[in-house]
Each structure stands twice: as C-alpha cells, then as structure tokens.
C-alpha positions as CSV (number, residue, x, y, z in Angstrom):
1,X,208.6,158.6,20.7
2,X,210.7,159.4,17.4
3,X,210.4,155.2,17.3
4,X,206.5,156.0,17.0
5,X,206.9,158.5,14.3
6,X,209.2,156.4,12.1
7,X,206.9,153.5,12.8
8,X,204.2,155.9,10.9
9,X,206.5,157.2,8.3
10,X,207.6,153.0,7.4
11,X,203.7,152.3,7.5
12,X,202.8,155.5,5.2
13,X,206.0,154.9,2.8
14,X,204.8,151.1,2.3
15,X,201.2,152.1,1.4
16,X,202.0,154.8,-0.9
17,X,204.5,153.0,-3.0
18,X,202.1,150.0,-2.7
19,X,205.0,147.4,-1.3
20,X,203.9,144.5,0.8
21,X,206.2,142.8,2.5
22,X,206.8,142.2,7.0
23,X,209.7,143.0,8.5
24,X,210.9,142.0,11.6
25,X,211.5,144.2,14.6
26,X,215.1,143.3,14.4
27,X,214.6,144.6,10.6
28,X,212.9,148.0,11.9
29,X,214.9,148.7,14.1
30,X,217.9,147.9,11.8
31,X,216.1,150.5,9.4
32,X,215.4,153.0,12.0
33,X,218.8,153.5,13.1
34,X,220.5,153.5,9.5
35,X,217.7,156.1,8.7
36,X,219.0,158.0,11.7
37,X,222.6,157.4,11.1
38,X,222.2,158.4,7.2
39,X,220.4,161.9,8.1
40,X,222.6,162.7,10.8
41,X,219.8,162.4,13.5
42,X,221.3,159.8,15.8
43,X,222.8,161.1,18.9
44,X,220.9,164.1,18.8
45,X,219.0,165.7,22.1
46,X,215.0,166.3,19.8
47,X,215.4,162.9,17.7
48,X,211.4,162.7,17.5
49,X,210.7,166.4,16.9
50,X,213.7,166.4,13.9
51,X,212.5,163.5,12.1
52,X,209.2,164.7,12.4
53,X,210.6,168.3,10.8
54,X,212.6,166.5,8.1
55,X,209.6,164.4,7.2
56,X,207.6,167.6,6.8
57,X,209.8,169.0,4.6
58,X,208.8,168.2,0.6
59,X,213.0,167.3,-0.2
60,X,213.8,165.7,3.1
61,X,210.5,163.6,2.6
62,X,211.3,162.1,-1.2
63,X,214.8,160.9,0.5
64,X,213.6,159.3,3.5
65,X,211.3,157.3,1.0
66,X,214.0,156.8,-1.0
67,X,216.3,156.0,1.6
68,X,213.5,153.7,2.9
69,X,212.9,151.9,-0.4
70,X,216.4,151.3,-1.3
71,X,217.1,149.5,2.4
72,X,214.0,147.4,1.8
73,X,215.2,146.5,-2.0
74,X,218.9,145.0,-0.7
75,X,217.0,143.4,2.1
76,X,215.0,141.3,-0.7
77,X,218.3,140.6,-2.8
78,X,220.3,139.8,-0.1
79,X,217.6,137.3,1.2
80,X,217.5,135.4,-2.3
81,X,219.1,132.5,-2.6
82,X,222.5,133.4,-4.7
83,X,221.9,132.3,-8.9
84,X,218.5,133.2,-8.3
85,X,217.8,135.5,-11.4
86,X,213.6,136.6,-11.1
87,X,211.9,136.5,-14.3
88,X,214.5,134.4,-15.7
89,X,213.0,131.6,-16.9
C-alpha cells in the first residue's frame, strides 16, 4: 500500500514541477526505497500511513519533492554519455 501512495506522490511531484521523463520500475523502486531510507521510514511497522503523514505535512512535503527531484536530476547526468556538456555548443 505505502508503494501506492509513493506511486501518487512520484506522479503529483512530476506534474507540478512539470518534468517529463519514464522511469523504470527498477528506477521506482530504487527511488522508493532511498526515499524510505533518507526519511527514516524503512523498517518501520505503518510505512504507508507515515509517508502518507509526512507528505501531509507543508515541511516534510517541500523535502520529499526535493529529495524526489534531486534523485531524478543524478539519474539524467549519470545516464549522459561522459564529455557531454548540454548547451555547449
């Protein structure tokens, strides 16, 4: 279930920052458990009902997105072939 909610958080995230881009379900569930890991919600008995809380909350929610974000952004600069500089003519 908490896989559902951060399904929904990832899809809202996306849309409001207006970013495009597929990632795997190897790549989500990367994310997801980082996310987890990072908050301190991994292992814990109410993982659904705590992300749930934490995206609720106005601070909790500007660092998931930023969290968020920030793993998607290394994701695209680690998959760019190395000497690539974009808008580098």
């Amino acid at each position: 279930m908490s896989k559902f909610i951060f399904t929904i958080i990832l899809s809202e995230v996306l849309s409001r920052k207006g970013i495009n881009v597929s990632l795997s379900e190897s790549e989500k569930d990367q994310l997801y458990m980082e996310l987890l890991r990072y908050f301190g919600l991994a292992g814990g008995l109410n993982i659904c009902e705590s992300l749930e809380r934490a995206w609720q909350d106005p601070y909790n929610r500007s660092e998931i997105e930023r969290f968020i974000i920030s793993w998607i952004r290394r994701k695209m600069r680690k998959s760019l072939p190395s000497g690539y500089q974009p808008g580098v003519i």
